[in-house]
N, C-alpha and C positions, 0 to 999 in steps of 0.2 A: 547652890541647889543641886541634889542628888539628883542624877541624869541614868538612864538606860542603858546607855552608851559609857557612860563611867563606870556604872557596875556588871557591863560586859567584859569592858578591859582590866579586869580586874581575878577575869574568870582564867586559870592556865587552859587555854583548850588543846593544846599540843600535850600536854602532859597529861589530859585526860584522855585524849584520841590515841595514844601509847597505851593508858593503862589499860583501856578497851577493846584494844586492838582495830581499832576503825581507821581511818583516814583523816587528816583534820579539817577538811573540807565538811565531809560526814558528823563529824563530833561537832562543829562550829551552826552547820544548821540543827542540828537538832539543840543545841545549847541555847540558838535564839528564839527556838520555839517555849522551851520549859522554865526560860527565869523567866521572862512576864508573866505566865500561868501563875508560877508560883508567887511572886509580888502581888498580883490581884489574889488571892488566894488568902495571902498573907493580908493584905490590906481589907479584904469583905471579916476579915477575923479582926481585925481593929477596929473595925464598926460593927461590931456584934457584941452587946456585954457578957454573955454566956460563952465568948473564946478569948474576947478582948485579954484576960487576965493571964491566959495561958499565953498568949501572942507577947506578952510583955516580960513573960519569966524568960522565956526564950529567946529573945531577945537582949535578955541582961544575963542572962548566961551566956551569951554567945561572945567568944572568944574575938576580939576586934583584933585583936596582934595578927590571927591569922593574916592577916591583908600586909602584913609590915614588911616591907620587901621584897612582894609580890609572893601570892600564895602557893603552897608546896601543895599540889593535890595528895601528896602520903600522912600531910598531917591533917588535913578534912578530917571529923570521925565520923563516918557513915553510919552507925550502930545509930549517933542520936539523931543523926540527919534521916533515919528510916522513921524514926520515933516521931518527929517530926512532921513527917510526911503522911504518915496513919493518922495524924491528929487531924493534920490538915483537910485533907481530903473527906473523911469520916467513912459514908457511908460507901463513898466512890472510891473501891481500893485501886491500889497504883497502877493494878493490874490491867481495869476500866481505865483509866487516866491516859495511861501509855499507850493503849487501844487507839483510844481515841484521838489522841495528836498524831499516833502513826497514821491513822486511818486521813485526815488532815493533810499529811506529807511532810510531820516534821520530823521522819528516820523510824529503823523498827521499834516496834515496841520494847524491844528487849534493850534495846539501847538506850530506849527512854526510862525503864525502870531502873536501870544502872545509874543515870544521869540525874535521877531526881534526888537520893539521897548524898549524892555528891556536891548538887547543887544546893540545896536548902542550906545546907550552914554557911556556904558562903553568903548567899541573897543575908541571911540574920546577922553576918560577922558585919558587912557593908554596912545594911543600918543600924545597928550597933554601934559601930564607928563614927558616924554623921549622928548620929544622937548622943555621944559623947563627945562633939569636939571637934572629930577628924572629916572636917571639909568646911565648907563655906553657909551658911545658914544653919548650922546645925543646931535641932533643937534641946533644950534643958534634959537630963536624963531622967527628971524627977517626971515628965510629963505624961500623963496618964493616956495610953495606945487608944482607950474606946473613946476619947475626946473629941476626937478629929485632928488633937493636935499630936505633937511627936510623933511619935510612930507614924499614923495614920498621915501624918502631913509630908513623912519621908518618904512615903509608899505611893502617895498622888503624886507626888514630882514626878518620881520613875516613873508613872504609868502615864504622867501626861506629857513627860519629854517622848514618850514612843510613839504615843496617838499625835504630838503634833510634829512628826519627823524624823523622830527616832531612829536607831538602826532596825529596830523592828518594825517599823510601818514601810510597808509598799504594796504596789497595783496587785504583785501575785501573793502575797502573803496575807492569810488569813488572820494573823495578830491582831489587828487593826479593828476587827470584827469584835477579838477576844475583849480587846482594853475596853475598844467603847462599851462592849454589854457592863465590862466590870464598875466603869465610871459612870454608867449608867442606872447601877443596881443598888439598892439597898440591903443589909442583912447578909449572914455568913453563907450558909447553907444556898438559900437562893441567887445568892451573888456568885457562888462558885457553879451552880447550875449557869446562871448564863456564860459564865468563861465559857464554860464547855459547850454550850450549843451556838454561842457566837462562834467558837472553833467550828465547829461541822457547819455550822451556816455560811462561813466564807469560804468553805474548801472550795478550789480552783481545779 
């Protein structure tokens, strides 16, 4: 089963805290705060038919080799990872996004708008991967994202190995706030509004 903690160790953050110039203590929190965002993000888009479709092209174009001997953050391509990230988001540009985790305590915002199209392709190469094969449970590739099933089943694992102990769940972190609104929520657009007001609701 795809875990949070497997698709965090999966993330270079020494080699993204270089490319940033930040510290990797710096880059490591702010990296815990923005892949759950983006998985819940990712997952209210698999239970929405009006994104489901695009959630699954991108997903099947997403490159699963990246992951194959642990990933080189120079071969990421941020170009589609931005492209990504406007979809995602819609009407909340990255800008709001990053705002708002900074505002949270998950690092400036300008680190989080660096960090978001870095991160999205990897979050899509992992499940990509597990949805081809590469892990334990993984589901059929043929499986359709607004189902509930593949996609959508690879995207509740991660989001309920964090809400139940996760590396992202604890006393001071407002994640815990974010997943439950997300596993909570129905539909795209309003499911990405609670990510983000479960985020401001648990800031500490």
């Amino acid at each position: 089963m795809a875990t949070l903690d497997e698709l965090l160790n999966e993330i270079p953050t020494d080699q993204i805290a270089a490319k940033l110039g930040v510290d990797s203590e710096t880059a490591d929190k702010a990296i815990k705060s923005v892949v759950p965002l983006l998985v819940g993000g990712f997952q209210a888009n698999a239970g929405d038919p009006d994104k489901a479709a695009d959630l699954q092209a991108n997903v099947s174009s997403a490159p699963s080799t990246l992951l194959d001997g642990g990933v080189n953050v120079e071969d990421v391509d941020q170009n589609a990872g931005s492209a990504v990230v406007a979809s995602l988001f819609g009407d909340n540009n990255a800008d709001d996004v990053a705002a708002k985790l900074a505002g949270a305590g998950a690092g400036s915002s300008d680190l989080i708008k660096q960090l978001l199209p870095i991160l999205a392709p990897i979050v899509l190469a992992f499940v990509a991967k597990k949805l081809t094969g590469g892990g334990a449970q993984a589901a059929p590739a043929e499986a359709p994202a607004a189902s509930g099933g593949g996609i959508g089943d690879i995207l509740g694992n991660i989001l309920g190995s964090a809400v139940g102990g996760g590396a992202a769940s604890g006393g001071n972190n407002p994640l815990g706030s974010i997943l439950g609104s997300v596993l909570g929520s129905k539909g795209g657009s309003d499911a990405l509004g609670s990510i983000l007001g479960g985020l401001l609701g648990g800031k500490k």
